[in-house]
C-alpha positions as protocol buffer text, in pm:
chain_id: "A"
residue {
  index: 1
  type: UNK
  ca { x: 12849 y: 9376 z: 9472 }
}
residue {
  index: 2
  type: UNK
  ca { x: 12828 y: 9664 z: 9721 }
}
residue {
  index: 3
  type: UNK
  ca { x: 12592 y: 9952 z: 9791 }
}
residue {
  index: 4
  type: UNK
  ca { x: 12686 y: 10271 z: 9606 }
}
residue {
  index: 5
  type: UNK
  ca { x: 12684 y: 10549 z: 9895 }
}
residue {
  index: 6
  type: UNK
  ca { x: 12785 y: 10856 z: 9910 }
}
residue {
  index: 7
  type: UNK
  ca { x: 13054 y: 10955 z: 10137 }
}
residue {
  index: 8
  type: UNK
  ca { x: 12956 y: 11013 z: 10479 }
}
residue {
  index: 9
  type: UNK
  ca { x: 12946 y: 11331 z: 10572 }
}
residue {
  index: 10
  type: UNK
  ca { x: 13167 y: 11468 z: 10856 }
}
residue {
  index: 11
  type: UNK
  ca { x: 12873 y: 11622 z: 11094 }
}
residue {
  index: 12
  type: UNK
  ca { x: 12701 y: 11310 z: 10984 }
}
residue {
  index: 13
  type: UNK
  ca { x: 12565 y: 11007 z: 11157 }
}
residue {
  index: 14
  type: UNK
  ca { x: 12496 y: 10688 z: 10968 }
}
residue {
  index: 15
  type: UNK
  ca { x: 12230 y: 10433 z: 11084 }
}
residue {
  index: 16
  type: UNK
  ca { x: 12219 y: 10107 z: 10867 }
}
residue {
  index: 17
  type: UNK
  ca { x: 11927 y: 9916 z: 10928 }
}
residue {
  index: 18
  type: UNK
  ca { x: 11901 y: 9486 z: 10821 }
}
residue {
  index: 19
  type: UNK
  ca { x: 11651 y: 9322 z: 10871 }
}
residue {
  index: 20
  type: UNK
  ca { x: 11704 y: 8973 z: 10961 }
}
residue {
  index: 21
  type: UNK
  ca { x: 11681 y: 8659 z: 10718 }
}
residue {
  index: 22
  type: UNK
  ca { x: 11381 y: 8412 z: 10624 }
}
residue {
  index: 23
  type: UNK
  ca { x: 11282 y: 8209 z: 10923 }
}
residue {
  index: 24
  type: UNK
  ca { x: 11259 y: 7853 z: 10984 }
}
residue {
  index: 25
  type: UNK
  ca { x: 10962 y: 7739 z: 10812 }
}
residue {
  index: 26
  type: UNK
  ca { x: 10765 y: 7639 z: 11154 }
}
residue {
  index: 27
  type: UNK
  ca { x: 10649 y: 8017 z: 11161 }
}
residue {
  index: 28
  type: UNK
  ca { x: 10570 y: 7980 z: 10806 }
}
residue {
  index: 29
  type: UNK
  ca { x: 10201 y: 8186 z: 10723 }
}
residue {
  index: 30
  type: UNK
  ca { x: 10208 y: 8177 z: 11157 }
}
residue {
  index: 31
  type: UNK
  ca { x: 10239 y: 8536 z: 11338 }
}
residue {
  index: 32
  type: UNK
  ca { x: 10526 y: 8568 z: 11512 }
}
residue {
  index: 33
  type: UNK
  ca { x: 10708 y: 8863 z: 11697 }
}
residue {
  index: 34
  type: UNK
  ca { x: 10836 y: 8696 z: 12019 }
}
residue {
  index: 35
  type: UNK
  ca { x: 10885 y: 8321 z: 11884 }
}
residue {
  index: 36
  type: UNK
  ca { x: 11251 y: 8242 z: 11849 }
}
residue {
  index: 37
  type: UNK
  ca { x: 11310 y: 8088 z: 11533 }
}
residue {
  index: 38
  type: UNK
  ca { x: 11656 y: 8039 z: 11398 }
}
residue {
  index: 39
  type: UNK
  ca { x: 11713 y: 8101 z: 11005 }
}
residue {
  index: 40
  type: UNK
  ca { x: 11615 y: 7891 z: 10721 }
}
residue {
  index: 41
  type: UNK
  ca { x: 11918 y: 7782 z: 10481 }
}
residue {
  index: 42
  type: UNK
  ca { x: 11799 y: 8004 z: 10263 }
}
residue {
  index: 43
  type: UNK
  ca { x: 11772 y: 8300 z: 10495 }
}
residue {
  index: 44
  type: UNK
  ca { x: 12126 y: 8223 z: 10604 }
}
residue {
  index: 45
  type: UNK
  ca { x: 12252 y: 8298 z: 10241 }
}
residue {
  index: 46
  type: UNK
  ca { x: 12045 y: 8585 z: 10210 }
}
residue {
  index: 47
  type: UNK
  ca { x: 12229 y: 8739 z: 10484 }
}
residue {
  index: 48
  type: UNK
  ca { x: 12553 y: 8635 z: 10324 }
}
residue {
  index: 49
  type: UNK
  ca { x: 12479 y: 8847 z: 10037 }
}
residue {
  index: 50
  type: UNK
  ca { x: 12305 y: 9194 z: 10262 }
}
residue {
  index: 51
  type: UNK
  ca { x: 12660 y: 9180 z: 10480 }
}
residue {
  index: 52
  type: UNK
  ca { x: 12852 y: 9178 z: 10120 }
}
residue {
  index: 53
  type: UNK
  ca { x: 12644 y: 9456 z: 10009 }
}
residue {
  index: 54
  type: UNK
  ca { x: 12773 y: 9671 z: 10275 }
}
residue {
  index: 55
  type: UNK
  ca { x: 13148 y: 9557 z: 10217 }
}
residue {
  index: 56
  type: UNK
  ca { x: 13234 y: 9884 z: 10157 }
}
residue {
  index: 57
  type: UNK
  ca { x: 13064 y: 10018 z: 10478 }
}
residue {
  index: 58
  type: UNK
  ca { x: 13237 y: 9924 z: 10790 }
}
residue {
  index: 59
  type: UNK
  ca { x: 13041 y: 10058 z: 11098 }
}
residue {
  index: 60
  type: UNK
  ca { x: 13161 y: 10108 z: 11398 }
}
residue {
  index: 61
  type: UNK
  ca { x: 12934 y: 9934 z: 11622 }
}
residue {
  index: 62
  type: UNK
  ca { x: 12660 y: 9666 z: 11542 }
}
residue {
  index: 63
  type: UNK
  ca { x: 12327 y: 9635 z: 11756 }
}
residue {
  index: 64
  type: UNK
  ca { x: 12103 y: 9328 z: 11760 }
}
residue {
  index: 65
  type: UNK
  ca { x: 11773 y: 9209 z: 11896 }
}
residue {
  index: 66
  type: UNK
  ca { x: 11832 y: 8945 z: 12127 }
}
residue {
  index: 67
  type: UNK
  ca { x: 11544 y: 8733 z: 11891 }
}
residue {
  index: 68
  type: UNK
  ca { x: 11740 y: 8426 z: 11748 }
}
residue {
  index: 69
  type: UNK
  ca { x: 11682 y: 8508 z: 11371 }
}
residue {
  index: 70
  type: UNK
  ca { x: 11837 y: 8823 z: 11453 }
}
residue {
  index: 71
  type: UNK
  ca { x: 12150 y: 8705 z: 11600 }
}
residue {
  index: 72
  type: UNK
  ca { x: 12203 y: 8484 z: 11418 }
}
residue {
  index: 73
  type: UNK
  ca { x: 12177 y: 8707 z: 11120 }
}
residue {
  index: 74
  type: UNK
  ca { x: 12430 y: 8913 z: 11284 }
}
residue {
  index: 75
  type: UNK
  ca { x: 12682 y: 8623 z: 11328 }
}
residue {
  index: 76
  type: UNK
  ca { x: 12708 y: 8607 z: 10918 }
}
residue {
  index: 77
  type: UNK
  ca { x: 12854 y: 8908 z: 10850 }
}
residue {
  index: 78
  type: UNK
  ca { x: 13110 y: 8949 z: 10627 }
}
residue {
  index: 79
  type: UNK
  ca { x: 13292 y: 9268 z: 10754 }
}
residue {
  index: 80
  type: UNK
  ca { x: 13554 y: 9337 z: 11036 }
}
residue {
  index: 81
  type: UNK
  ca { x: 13355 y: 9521 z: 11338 }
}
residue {
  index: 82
  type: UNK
  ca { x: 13373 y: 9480 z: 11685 }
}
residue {
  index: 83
  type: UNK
  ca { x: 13131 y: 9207 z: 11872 }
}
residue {
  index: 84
  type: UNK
  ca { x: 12771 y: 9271 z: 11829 }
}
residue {
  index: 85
  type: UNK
  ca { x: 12565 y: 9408 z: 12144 }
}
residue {
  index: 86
  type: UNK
  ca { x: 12212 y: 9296 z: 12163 }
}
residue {
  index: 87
  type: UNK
  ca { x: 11970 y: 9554 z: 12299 }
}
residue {
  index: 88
  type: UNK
  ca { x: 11599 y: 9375 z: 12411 }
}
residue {
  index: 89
  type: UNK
  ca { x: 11435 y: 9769 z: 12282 }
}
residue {
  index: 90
  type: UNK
  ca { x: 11510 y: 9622 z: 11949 }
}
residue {
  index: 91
  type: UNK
  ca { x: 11285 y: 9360 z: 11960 }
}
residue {
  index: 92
  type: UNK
  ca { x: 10984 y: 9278 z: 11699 }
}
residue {
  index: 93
  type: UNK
  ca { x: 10654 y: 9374 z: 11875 }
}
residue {
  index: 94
  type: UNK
  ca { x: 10475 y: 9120 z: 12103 }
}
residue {
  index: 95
  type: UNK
  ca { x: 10163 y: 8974 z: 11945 }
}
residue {
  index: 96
  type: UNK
  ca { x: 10086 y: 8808 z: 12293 }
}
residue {
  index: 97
  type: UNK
  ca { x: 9798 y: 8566 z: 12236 }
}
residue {
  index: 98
  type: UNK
  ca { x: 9811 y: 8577 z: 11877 }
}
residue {
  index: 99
  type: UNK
  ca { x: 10157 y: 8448 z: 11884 }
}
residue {
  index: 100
  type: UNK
  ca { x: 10225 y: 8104 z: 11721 }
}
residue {
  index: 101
  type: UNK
  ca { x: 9856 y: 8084 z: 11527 }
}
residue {
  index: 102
  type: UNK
  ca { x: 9767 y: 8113 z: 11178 }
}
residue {
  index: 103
  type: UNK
  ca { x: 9558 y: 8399 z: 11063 }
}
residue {
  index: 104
  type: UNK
  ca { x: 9258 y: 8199 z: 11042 }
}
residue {
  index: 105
  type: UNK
  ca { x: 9299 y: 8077 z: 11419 }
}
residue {
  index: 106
  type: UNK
  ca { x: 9338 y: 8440 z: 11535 }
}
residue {
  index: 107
  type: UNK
  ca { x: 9041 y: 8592 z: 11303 }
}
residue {
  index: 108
  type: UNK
  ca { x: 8836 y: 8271 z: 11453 }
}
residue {
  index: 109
  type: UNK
  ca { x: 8920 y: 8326 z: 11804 }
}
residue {
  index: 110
  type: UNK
  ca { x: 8955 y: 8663 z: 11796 }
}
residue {
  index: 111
  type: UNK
  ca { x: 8733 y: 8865 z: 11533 }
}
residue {
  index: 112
  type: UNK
  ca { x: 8713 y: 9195 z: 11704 }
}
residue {
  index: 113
  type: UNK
  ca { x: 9100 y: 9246 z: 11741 }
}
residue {
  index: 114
  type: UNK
  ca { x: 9147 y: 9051 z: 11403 }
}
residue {
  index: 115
  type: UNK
  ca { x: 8937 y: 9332 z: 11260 }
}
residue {
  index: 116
  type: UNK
  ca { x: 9087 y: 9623 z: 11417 }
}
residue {
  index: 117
  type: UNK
  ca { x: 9458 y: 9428 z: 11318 }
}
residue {
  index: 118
  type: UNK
  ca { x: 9361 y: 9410 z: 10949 }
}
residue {
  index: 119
  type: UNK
  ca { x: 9187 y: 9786 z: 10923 }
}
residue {
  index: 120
  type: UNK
  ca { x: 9356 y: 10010 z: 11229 }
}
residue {
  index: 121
  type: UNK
  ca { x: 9723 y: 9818 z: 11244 }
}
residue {
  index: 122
  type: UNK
  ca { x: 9874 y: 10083 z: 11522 }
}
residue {
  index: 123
  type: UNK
  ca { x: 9571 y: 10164 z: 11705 }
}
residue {
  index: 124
  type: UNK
  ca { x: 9528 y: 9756 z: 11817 }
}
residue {
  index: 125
  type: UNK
  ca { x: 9666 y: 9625 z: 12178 }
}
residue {
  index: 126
  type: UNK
  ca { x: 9736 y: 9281 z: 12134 }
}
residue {
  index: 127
  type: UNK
  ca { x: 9582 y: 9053 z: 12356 }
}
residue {
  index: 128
  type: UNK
  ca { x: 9817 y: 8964 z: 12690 }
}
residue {
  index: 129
  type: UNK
  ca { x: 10095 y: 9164 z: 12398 }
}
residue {
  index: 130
  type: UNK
  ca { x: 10208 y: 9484 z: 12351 }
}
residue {
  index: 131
  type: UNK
  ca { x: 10035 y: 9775 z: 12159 }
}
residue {
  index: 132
  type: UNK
  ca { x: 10253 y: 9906 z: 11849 }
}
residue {
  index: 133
  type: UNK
  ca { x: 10264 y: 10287 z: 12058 }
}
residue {
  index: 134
  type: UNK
  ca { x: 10445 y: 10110 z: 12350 }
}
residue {
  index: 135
  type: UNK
  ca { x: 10699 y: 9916 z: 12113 }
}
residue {
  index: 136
  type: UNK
  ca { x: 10684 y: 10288 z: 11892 }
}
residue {
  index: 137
  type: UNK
  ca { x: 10845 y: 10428 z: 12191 }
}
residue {
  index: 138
  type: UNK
  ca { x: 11096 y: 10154 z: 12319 }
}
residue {
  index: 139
  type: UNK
  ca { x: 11231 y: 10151 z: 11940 }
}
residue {
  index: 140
  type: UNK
  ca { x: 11316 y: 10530 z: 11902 }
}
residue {
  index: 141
  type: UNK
  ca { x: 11466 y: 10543 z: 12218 }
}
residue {
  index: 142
  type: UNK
  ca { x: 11704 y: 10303 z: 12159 }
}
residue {
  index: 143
  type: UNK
  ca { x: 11757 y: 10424 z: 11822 }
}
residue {
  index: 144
  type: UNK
  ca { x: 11855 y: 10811 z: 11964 }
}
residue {
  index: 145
  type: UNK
  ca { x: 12045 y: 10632 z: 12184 }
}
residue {
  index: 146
  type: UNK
  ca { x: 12273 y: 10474 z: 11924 }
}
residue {
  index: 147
  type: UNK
  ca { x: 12313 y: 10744 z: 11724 }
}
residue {
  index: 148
  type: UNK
  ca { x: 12353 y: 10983 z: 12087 }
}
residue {
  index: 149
  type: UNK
  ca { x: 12673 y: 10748 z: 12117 }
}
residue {
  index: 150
  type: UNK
  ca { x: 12786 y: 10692 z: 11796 }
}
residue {
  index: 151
  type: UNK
  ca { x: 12758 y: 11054 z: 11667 }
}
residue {
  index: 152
  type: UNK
  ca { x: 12953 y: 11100 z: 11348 }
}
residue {
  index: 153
  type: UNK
  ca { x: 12968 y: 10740 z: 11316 }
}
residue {
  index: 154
  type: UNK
  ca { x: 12816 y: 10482 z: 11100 }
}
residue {
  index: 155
  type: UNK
  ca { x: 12628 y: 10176 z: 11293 }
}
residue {
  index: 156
  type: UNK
  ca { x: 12429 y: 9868 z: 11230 }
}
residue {
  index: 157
  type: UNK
  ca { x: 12124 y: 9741 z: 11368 }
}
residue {
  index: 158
  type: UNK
  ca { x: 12008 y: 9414 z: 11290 }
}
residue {
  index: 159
  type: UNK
  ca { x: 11625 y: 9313 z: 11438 }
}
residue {
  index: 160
  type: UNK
  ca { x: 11316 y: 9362 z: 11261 }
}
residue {
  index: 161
  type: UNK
  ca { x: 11038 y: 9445 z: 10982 }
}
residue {
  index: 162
  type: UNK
  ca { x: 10791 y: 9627 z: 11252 }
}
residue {
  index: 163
  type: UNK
  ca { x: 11175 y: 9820 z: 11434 }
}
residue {
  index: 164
  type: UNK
  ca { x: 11264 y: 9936 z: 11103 }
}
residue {
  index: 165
  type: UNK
  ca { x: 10981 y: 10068 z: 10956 }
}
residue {
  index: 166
  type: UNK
  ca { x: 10959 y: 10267 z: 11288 }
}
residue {
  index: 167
  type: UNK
  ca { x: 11295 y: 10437 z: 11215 }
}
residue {
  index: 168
  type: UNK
  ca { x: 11176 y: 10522 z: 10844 }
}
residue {
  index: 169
  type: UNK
  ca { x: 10870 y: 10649 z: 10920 }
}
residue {
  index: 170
  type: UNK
  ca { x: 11029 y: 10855 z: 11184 }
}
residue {
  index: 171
  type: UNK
  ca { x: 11302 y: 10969 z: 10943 }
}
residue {
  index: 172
  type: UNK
  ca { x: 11062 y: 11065 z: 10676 }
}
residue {
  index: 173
  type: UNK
  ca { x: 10788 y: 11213 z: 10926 }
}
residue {
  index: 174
  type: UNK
  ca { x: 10537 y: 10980 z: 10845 }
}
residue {
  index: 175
  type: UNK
  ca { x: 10240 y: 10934 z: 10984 }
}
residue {
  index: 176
  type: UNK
  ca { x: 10243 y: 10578 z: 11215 }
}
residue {
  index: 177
  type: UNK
  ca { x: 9924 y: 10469 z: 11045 }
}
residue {
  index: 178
  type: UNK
  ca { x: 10075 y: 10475 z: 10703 }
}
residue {
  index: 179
  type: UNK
  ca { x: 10376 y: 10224 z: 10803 }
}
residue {
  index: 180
  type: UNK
  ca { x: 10277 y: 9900 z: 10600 }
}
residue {
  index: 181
  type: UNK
  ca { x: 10329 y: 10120 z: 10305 }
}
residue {
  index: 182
  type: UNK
  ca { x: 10688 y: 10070 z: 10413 }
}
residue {
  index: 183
  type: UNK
  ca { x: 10829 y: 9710 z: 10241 }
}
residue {
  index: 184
  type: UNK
  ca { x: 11065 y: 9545 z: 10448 }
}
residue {
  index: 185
  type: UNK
  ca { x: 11174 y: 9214 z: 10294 }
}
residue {
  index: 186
  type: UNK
  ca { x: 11393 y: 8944 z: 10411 }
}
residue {
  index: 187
  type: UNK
  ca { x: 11756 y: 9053 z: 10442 }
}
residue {
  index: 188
  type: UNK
  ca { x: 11700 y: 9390 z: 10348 }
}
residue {
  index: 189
  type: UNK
  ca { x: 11881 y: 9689 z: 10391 }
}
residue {
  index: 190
  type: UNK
  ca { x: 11806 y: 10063 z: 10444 }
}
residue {
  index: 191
  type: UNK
  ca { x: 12040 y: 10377 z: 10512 }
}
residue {
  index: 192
  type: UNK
  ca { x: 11970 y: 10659 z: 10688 }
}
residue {
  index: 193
  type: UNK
  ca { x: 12205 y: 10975 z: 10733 }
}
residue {
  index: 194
  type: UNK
  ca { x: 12107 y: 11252 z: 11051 }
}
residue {
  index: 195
  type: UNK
  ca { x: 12306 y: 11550 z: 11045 }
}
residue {
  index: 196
  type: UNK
  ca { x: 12204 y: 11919 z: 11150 }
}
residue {
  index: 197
  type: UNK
  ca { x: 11874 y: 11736 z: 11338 }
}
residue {
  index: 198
  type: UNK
  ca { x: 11762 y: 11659 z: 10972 }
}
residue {
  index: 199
  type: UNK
  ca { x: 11728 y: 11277 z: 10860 }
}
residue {
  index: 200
  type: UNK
  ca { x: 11776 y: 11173 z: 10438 }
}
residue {
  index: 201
  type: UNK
  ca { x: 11672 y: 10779 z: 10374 }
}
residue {
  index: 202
  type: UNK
  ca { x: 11936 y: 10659 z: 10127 }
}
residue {
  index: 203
  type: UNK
  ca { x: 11825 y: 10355 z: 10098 }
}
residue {
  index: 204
  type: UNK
  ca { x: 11513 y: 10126 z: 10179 }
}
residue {
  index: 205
  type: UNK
  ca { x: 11415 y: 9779 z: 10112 }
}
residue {
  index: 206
  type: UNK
  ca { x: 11748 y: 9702 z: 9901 }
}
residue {
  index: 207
  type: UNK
  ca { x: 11829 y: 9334 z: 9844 }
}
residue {
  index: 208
  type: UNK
  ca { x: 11970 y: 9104 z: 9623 }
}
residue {
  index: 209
  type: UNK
  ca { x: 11706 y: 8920 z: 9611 }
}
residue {
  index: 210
  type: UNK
  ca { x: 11378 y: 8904 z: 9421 }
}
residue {
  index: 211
  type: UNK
  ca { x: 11178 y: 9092 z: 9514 }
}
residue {
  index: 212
  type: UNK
  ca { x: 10834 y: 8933 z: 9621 }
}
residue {
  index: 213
  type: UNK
  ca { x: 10487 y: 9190 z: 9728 }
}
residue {
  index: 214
  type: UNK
  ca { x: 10332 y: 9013 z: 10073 }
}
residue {
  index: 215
  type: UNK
  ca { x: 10033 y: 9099 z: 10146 }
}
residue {
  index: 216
  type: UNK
  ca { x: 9990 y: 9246 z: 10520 }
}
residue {
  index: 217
  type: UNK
  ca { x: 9816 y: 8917 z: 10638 }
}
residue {
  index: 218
  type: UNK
  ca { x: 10096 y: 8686 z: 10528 }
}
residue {
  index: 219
  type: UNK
  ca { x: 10293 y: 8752 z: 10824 }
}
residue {
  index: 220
  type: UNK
  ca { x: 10667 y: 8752 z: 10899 }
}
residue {
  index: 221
  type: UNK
  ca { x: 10843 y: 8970 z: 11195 }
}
């Protein structure tokens, strides 16, 4: 089973965007961003089945984040391309202190920020972490730099829920604030075409998988 696309457009530049598979269960109901956890078995097969879906898609250039579930997500594919590049701008965001703890630990230790987290998402700096503006910024530069060099080209990125929702919020002019309203699950795949210095979202959250509503609290990077 493969994604039904149109054709892409000559002027047109293609920007797939996976996110990687389920994690090892260590980070399980944990926040995580800059912990490297490799894929669960069943996050490996989910990426099995998102690199079939785009079978009928061969890019021309695939782009990690250097996090392990990414690359390792990368490593499964299914299609010919040439080797993967890993770009660090395509990293999750970095929860600093809250990293490794359970929501309970972090709303314990740190109600103020927990608050502001849970009500005001993109206005909190995470403790000794980054604030979602400053990895806002890193993301859509590397992003316009990708499709700067792959003009007229369809690519791949494989990294992140917080990196993608970026891009689609950026492609549909969306206001930052309203991001969570974006699903990104495991394995999932989105499409975005850019042509004329217009942007059309294709695709977004597809998956062969079930799909399952998380709340925002539950985690997952």
């Amino acid at each position: 089973m493969t994604i039904a696309l149109p054709p892409r457009g000559n002027g047109t530049t293609r920007l797939i965007l996976l996110r990687h598979g389920e994690p090892e269960e260590t980070v399980h109901g944990r926040c995580y961003g800059r912990l490297d956890p490799g894929l669960s078995h069943r996050g490996r097969e989910q990426m099995r089945q998102a690199w079939r879906l785009l079978d009928n898609q061969p890019p021309s250039a695939i782009y990690s984040s250097p996090s392990r579930r990414a690359v390792e997500s990368t490593a499964l594919r299914s299609i010919d391309t040439p080797a993967a590049a890993v770009d660090e701008r395509l990293r999750e965001i970095d929860f600093g202190a809250f990293e490794g703890l359970t929501y309970d630990e972090i709303s314990t230790r740190y109600p103020q920020q927990y608050d502001q987290w849970m009500t005001r998402p993109t206005d909190v700096v995470f403790p000794d972490g980054e604030s979602f503006a400053t990895m806002s910024a890193r993301v859509r530069e590397a992003l316009e730099q990708i499709r700067r060099k792959h003009s007229r080209e369809t690519v791949v990125t494989v990294s992140h829920g917080g990196v993608n929702r970026v891009a689609l919020a950026q492609a549909l002019d969306l206001d930052p604030r309203r991001i969570f309203r974006l699903a990104q699950s495991y394995a999932c795949v989105n499409v975005i075409d850019y042509a004329g210095g217009e942007s059309v979202v294709l695709v977004m959250n597809a998956t062969v998988q079930p799909l399952v509503r998380r709340s925002f609290s539950e985690g997952g990077c």
